[in-house]
C-alpha positions as CSV (number, residue, x, y, z in Angstrom):
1,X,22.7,10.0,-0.4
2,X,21.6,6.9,0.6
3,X,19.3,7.7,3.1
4,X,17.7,9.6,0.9
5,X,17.2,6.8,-2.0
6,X,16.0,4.2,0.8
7,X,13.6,7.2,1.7
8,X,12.7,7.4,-1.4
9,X,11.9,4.0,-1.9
10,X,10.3,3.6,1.2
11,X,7.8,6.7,-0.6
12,X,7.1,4.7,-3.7
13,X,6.4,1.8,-1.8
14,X,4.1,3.7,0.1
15,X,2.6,5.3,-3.0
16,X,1.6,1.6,-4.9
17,X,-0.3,0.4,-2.0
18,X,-3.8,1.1,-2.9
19,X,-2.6,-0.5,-6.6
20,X,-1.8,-3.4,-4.6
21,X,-5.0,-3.8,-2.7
22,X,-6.7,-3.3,-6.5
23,X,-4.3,-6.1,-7.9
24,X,-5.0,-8.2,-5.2
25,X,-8.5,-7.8,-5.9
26,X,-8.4,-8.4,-9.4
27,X,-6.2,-11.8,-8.7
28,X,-8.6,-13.2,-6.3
29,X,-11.8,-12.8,-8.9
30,X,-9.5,-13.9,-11.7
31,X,-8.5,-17.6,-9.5
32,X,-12.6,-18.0,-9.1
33,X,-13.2,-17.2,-12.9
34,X,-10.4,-20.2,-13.5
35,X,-11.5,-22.1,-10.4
36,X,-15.0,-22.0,-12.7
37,X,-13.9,-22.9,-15.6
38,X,-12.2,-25.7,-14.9
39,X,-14.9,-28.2,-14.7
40,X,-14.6,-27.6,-18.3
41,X,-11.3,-26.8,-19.5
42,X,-8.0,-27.7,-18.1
43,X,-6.7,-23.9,-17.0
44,X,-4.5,-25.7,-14.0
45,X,-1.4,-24.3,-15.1
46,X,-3.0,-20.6,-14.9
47,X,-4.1,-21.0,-11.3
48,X,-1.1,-22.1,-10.6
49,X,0.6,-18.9,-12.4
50,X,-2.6,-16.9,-10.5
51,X,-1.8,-17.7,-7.0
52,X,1.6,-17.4,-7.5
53,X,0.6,-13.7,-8.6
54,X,-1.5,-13.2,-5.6
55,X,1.7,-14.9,-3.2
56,X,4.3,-12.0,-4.7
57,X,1.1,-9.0,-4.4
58,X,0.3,-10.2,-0.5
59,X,4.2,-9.9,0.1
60,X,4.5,-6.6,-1.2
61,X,1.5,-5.1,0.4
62,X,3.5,-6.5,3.7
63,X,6.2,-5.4,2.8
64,X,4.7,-1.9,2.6
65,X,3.1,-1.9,5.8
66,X,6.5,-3.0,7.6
67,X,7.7,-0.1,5.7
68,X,4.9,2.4,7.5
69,X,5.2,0.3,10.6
70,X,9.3,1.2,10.8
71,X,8.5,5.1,10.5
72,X,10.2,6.1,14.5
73,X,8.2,9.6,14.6
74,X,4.4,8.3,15.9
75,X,2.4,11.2,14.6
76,X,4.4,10.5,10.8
77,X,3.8,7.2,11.1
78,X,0.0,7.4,11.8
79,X,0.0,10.4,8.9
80,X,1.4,7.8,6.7
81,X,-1.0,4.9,8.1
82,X,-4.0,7.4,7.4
83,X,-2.9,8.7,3.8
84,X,-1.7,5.7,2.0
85,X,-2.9,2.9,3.9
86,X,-6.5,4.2,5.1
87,X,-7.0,6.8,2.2
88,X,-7.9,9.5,3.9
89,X,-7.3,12.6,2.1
90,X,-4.9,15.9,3.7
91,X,-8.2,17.1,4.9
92,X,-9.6,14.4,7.0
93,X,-6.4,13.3,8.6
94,X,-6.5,16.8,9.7
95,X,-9.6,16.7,11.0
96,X,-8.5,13.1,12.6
97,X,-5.7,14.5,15.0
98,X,-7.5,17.6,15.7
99,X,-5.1,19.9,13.5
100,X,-5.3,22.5,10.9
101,X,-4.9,21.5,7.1
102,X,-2.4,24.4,6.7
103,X,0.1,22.6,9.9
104,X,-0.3,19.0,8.4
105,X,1.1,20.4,5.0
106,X,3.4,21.5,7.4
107,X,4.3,18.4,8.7
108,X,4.0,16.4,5.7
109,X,6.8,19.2,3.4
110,X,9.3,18.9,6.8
111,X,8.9,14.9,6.8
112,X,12.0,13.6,4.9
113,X,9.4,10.0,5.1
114,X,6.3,11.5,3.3
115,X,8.1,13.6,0.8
């Protein structure tokens, strides 16, 4: 049982990357907009919340990697590198290690880490 919840979580953590790379995005053109603004308006105290922001997303997209970086199995980990990290659809990652869609399914429904 708890194997499978830290699988688990290690699979959602996995899953909100991309939303982290988008939030990440978001915070660093939201700091400029502030960084702008104040030569005209006192915003300090919202950079300072911004960055903070930015400090908690960079951890957790870390975090996430360590997470795929932990995976033992190589050709799970690099599936997992490829999907969630890269965004390669089922398709190309199949086409990436030379298999057929139909195995990496497969692989991915056997994989207690990608489920």
């Amino acid at each position: 049982p708890l194997g499978a919840v830290l699988l688990l979580e290690r699979g959602v953590k996995m899953e909100r990357y991309s939303l982290v790379e988008c939030l990440i995005e978001d915070s660093k053109r939201l700091i400029k907009e502030f960084e702008e603004i104040s030569k005209y308006v006192d915003v300090d105290i919202y950079i300072k919340k911004e960055y903070a922001r930015l400090e908690r997303l960079e951890a957790e997209k870390k975090d996430i990697i360590d997470s795929i970086s932990s995976i033992e199995d190589d050709r799970t980990r690099t599936i997992a590198y490829l999907y969630y990290i890269k965004g390669y659809t089922k398709r190309k990652i199949a086409d990436f290690l030379g298999i057929n869609e139909r195995y990496l399914h497969r692989i991915w429904k056997n994989s207690e880490v990608l489920q």
